[in-house]
PAGU-814578 format. One record per residue: residue in three letters; y, x, z of N, C-alpha, C in turn. Coordinates in steps of 0.2 Angstrom, whole numbers, plus 5000, padded with zeros to 4 digits. Atoms other than C-alpha are relative to their C-alpha. Layout:
N
alaYXZYXZYXZ
...
This chain:
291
unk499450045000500050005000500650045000
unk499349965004501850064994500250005009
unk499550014992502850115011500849994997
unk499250005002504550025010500450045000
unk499649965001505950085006500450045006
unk499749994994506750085024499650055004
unk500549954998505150195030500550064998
unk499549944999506250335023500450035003
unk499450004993507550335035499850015005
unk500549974994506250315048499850074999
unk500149945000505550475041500550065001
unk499449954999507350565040500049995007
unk499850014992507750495056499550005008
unk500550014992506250525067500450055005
unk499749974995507250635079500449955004
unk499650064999508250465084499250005009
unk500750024997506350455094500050065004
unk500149924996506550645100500049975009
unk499650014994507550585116499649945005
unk500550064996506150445120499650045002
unk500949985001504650545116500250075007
unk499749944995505550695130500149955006
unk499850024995505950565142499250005003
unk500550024998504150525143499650075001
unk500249955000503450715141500550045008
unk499850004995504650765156500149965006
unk500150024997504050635166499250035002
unk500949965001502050685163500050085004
unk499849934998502550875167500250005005
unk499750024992503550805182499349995004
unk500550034993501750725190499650075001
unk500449924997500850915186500450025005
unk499649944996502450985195499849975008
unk500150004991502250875211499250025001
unk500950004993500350865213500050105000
unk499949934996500751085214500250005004
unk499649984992502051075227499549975005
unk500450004993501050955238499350045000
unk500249964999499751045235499850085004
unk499949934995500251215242500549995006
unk499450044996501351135254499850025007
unk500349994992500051165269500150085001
unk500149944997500051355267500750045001
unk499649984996501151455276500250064995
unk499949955002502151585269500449984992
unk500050035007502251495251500850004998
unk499250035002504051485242499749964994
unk500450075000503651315237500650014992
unk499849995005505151345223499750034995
unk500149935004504651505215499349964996
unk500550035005502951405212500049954995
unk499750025005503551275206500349994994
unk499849995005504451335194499550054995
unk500749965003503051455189499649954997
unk500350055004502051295186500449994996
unk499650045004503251195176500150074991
unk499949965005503651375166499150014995
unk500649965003501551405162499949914996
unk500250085006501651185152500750014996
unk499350025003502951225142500150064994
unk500049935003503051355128500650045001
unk499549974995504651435133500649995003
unk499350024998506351425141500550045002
unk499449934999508151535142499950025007
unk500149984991508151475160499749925001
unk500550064998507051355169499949995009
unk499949994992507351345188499649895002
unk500250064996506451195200500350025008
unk499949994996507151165217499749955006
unk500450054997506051055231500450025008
unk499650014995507250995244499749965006
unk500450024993506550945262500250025006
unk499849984993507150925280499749955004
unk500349924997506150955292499350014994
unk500449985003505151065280499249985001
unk500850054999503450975290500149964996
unk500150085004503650815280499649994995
unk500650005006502950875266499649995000
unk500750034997501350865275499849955000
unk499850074999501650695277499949974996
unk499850045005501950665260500549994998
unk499150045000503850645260500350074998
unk499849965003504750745249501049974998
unk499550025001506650715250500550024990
unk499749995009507050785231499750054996
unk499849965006506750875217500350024993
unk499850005005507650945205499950074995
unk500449985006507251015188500650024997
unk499349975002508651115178499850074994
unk500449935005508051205161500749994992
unk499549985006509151285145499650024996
unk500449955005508551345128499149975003
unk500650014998506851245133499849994992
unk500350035007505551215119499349995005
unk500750025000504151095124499750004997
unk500350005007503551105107500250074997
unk499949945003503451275098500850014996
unk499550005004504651215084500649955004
unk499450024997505851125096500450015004
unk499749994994507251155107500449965003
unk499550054994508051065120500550065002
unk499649984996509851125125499950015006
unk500050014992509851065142499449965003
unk500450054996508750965154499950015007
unk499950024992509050895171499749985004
unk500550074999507950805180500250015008
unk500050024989508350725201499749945000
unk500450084996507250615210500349995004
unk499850014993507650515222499349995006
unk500750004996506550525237499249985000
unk500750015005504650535233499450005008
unk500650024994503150475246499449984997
unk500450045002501450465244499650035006
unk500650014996499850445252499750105001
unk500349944999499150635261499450024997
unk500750015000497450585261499850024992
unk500450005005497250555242500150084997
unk500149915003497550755238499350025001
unk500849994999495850775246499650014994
unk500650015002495150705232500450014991
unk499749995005496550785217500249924997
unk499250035001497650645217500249965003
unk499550034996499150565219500149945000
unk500050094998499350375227500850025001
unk499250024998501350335228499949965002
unk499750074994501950235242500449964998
unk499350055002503450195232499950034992
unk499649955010503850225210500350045002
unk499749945001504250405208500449984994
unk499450025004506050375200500550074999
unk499749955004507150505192500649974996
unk499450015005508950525182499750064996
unk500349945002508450635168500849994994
unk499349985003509950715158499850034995
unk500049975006509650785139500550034995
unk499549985006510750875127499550044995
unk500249975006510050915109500450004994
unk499649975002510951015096499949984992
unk500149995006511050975078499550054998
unk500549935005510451145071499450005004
unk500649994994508951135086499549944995
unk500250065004508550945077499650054993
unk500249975009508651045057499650045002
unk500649944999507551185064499449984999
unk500850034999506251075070499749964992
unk499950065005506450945053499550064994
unk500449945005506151125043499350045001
unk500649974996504651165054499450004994
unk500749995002502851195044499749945002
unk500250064993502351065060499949934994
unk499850065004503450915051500250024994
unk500150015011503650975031499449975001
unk500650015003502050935031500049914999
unk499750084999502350735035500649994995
unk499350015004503850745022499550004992
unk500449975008502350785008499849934997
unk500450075004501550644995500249925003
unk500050084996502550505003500149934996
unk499850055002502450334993500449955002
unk499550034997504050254992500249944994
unk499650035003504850124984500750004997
unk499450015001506550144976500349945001
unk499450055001507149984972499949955008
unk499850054993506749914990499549944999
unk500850085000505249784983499550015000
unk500649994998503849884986499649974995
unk500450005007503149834968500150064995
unk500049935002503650014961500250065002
unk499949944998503150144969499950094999
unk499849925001503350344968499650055004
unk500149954995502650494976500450055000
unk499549975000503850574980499850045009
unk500049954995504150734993500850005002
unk499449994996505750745005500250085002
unk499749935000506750895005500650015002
unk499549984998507950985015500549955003
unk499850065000508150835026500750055005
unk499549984995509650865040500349955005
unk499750064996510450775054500650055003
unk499449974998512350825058500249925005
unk499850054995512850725077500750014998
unk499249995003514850675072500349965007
unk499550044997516450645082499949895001
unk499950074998516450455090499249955000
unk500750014998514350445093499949974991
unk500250025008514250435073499350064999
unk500449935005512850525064499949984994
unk500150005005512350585048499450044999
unk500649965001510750595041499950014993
unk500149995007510250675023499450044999
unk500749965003508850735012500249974993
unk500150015007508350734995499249994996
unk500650025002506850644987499750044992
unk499949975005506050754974499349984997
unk500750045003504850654963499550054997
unk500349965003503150734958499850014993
unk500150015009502750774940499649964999
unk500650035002501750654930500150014991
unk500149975008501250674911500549974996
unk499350035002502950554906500550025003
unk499449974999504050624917499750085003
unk500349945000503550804917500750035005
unk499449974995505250874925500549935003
unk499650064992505950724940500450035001
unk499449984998507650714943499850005008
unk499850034990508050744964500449915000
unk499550074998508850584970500150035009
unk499649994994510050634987500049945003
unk499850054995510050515001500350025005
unk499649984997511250505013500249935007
unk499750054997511650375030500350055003
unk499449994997513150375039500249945006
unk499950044996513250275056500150005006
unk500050014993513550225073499450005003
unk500450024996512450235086500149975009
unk499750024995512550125100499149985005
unk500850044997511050055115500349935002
unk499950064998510949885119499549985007
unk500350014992510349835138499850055001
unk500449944996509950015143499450014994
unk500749985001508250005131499950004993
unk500250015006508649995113500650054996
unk499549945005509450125101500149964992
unk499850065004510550025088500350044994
unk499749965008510950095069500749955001
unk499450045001512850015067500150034995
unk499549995008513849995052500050054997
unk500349955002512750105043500450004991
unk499750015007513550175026499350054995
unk500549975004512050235014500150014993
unk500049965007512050334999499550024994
unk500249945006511150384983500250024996
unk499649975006511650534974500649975000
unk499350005002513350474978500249945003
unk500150125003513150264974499749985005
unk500150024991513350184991499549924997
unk500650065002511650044990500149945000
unk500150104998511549844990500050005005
unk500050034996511949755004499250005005
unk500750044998510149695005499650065003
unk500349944998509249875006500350025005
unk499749984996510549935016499849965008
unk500150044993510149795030499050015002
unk500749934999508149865028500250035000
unk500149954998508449995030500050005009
unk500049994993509149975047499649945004
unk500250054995508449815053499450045002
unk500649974997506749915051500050055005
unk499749964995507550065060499949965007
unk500150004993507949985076499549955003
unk500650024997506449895077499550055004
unk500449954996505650055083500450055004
unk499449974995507250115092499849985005
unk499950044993506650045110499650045003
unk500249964993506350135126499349975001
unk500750044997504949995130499450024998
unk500649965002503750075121499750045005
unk500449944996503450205134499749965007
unk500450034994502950065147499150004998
unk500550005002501350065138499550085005
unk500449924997501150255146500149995008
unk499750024994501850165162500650065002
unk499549974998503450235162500649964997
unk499450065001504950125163500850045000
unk499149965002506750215155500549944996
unk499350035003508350155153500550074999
unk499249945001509950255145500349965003
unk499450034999511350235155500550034998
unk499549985007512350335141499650054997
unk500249965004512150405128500750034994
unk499349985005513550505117500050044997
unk499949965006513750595100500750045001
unk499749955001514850735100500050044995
unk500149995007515150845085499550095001
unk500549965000513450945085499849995005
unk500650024996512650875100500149925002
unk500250074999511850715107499750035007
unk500250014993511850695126499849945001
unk500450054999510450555131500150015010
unk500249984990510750525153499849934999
unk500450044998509550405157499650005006
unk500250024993508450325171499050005000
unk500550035000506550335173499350005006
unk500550024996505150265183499249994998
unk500850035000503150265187500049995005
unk500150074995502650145196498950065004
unk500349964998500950285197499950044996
unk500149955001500150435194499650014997
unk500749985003498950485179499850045003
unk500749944999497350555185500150064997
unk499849915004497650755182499450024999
């Protein structure tokens, strides 16, 4: 079956997703990090940081700087189970080989759970481990990753539709996609679709694509294309495509999806600046994957 037209923009714009798929990836990293501190928590001597951060640095392929701090008064509690904070604080991180994350921040708010269940390597919450987590990602960090070996490969053989009716499709390959974050939370995303030869059309012209738009959230949970302006080669598209395009877009822009993993995020902002995107948001597990 032909993949609609608007799938291509999905395809340029899978980074729109980066900022979900991280929220949900340093939540998971977060549950390895607590079951080590409680963990080590009984033995004496221990800088309960130093390890910390030692964990955190050995799930992650590298980072400029990557510091954990494990906040507690009186240092007994932990015993307990009562951990008044953690805070997480990494630059220049790459979770993924071909990805960097500028920044990322992460603080809980006060974390308890049951002693007993470490006996038997895991964690019971007494309450949802909740957290503010803070992202900032770079333009050029995005184009790096887009040009990766990883994702060209996903850009290969993709049939598409031009005309938006999915009765005449193409195979075509995306090339030299890019995403530039702009002044007033606009961005812009481009590539170029390069048809592959067939016995009639022996040499395919490129065709350039290009969106230009607002990005806004609606209730904390959904990431919204606004007053998108789309281009080929130039020739801004029909109304009708133009509105596929995005309708299908933010059908898959929603935070909700990561409840499936049981983790509950909301943005409480998120803002375009010219070459980065800072994503601060809120999120919750209600428990603990089995480790």
């Amino acid at each position: 079956m032909a993949t609609p037209f608007w799938e291509l923009v999905l395809i340029i714009g899978f980074w729109f997703m980066i900022a979900v798929i991280l929220i949900a990836v340093v939540m998971e990293l977060f549950a390895g990090l607590l079951t080590t501190v409680l963990g080590i928590a009984g033995a004496p001597g221990i800088a309960i940081d130093k390890i910390a951060t030692d964990y955190l640095r050995s799930q992650i392929v590298r980072a400029d700087v990557l510091e954990v701090r494990v906040d507690n008064a009186p240092n007994y509690q932990i015993l307990l189970g009562n951990v008044d904070r953690i805070r997480v604080a990494g630059r220049g991180v790459f979770v993924l080989e071909f990805l960097r994350i500028d920044q990322v921040d992460l603080e809980t708010d006060p974390i308890s759970i049951d002693p007993s269940s470490l006996q038997s390597g895991k964690i019971v919450l007494r309450r949802p481990l909740q957290a503010a987590v803070r992202l900032v990602l770079r333009s050029e960090d995005i184009n790096t990753a887009l040009r990766s070996p990883d994702v060209q490969s996903s850009f290969k053989n993709l049939s598409i539709d031009i005309s938006g009716t999915n009765k005449n499709p193409e195979i075509l390959d995306l090339l030299n996609p890019e995403v530039t974050f702009l002044e007033g939370d606009r961005v812009r995303l481009a590539a170029t679709l390069q048809a592959q030869p067939t016995p009639t059309k022996p040499n395919p012209k490129k065709l350039d694509v290009s969106l230009n738009a607002e990005l806004k959230t609606i209730g904390g949970t959904k990431l919204q294309i606004v007053n998108p302006q789309i281009e080929l080669s130039g020739t801004p598209i029909p109304n009708r495509i133009a509105t596929a395009f995005t309708n299908g877009l933010n059908k898959v822009l929603d935070l909700r999806q990561l409840e499936s993993k049981g983790i509950t995020a909301r943005v409480l902002k998120l803002e375009l600046t010219a070459g980065k995107m800072q994503v601060i948001g809120f999120a919750k597990m209600d428990a603990i994957p089995n480790q």
